[in-house]
N, C-alpha and C positions, 0 to 999 in steps of 0.2 A: 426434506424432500421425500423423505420414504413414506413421512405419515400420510403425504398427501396425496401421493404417487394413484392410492386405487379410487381418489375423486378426479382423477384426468389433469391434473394439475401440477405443472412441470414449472421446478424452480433452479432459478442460475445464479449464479453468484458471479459479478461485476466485481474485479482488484485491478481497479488504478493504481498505476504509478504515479509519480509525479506528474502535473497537469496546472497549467498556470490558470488559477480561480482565482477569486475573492476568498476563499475558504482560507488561500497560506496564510494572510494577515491576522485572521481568525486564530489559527493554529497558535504562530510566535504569541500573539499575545496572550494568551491563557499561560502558555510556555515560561514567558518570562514574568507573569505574576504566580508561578507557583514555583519556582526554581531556588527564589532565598533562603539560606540558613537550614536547607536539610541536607538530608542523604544523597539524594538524587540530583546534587547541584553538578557536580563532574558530567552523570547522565546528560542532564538536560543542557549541560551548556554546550555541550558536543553535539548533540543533537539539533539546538538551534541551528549552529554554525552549518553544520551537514544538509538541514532543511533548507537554508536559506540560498544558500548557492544552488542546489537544486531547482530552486524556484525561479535562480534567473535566468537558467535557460528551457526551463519545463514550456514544451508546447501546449498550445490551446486545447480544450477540452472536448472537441469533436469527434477524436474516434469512441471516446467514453461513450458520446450519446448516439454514435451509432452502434455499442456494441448493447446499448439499451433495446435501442429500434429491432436489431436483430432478436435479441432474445423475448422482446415481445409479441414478433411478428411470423417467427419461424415457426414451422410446423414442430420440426425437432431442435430443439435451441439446443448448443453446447451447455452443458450441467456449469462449466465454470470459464469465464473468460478475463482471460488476464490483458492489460489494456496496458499499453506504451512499456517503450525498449528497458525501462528499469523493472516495470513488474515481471514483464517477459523472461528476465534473467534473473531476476531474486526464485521466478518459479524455477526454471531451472538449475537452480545451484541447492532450490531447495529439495527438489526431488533427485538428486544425486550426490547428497551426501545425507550423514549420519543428522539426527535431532542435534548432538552435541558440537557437529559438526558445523553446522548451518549457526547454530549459537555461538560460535568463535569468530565467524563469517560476519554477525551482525556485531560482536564487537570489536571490532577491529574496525570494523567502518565509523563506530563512535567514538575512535581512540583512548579505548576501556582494557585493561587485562582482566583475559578469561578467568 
């Protein structure tokens, strides 16, 4: 944003939450073709599980493309908008607590010890 700030050009950053796509299907499967026989299998297999109930109740993708619309359309677009009730709250937990804080926060929701 800053470099581009003195050519009149104002950038936003779009964080969806969860949002029922075509894209979840996309996700698990890469997910569980890379999940075999490493490190990252406890990771990832909590993390499918985690994604995937999210996705069956994640609403359609509408306010995303209106927070598009705004940021393309608005004179003064918000610098960052966070889109549906999971990102809303991940921002807010993340802006009130500590880095290490917020990293204990995200594992405990993949049922991992910190």
């Amino acid at each position: 944003r800053q470099e581009v700030h003195q050519f009149g050009i104002k950038v936003s950053i779009i964080e969806p939450g969860s949002f029922s796509t075509g894209f979840g299907g996309v996700v698990l499967k890469q997910f569980e073709q890379i999940k075999g026989g490493n490190d990252y299998k406890e990771l990832v297999d909590n993390f499918i599980q985690s994604y995937s109930a999210g996705q069956e109740k994640a609403p359609t993708p509408e306010p995303v493309v209106e927070a598009m619309v705004d940021a393309m359309e608005n004179e003064n677009p918000q610098t960052r908008y966070l889109v549906g009730n999971d990102a809303n709250a991940l921002g807010k937990a993340k802006n009130s607590m500590s880095d290490i804080e917020f990293d204990q926060l995200v594992y405990k929701q993949y049922k991992l010890n910190y």
